[in-house]
N, C-alpha and C positions, 0 to 999 in steps of 0.2 A: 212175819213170814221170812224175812232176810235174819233174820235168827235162827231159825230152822235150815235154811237152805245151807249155810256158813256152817253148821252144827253138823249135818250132812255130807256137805263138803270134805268137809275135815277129817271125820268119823269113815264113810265110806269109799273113798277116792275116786278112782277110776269108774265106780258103777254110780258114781253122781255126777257123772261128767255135763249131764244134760238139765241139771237144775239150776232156773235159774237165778243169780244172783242179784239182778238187778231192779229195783222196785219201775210199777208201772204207772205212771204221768194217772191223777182222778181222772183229768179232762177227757183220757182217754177213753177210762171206762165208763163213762158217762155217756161219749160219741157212740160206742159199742152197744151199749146199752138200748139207744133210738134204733137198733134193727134186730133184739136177740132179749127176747124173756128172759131166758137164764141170767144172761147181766143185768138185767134192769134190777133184779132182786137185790144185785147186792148195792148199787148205788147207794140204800141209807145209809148201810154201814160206812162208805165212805172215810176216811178222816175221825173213828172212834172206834177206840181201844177195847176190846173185851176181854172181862178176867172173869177166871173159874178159883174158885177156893176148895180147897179139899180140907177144908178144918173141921166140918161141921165131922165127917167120916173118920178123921183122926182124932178128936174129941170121941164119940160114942162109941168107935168099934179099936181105937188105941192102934190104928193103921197107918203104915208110915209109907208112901209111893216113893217110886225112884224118883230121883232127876227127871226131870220135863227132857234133858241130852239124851239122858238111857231111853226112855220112851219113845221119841223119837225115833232113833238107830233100831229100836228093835222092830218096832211096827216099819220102817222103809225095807230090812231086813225083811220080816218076814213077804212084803209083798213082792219084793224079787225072789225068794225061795219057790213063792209059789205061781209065778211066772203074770203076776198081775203087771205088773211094771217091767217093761222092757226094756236093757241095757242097750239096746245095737243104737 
């Protein structure tokens, strides 16, 4: 997530002024967690890593994705274009 946010940063300036860059303490989300469903979910993940492979798609259909950077900028792009995320 601090790769995305740095990626952001960088890529969109001024309209990523409010991302933040700094990772959040487990213990916290843990503490969070003891009064709010939506956090409790993500507790397992905790402290492990998830990777997605696009090979099995670029083996059978010969598909080549952007950069994980381009993907990014464009999907934060388009959700300011279309006023889902708020710059002010």
């Amino acid at each position: 997530m601090l790769n995305i946010a740095k990626v952001l940063r960088a890529r969109l300036g001024d309209r990523a002024r409010r991302v933040p860059t700094r990772k959040l303490p487990s213990f916290i989300v843990r503490l969070v967690a003891l009064c709010s469903v939506e956090t409790r979910a993500l507790v397992p993940l905790l402290g492990t890593a998830r990777n997605a492979t696009s090979a099995k798609a670029e083996r059978m259909l010969g598909w080549k994705p952007r950069s994980w950077e381009d993907a990014i900028t464009a999907t934060a792009e388009s959700l300011l274009n279309f006023g889902i995320v708020d710059v002010k």
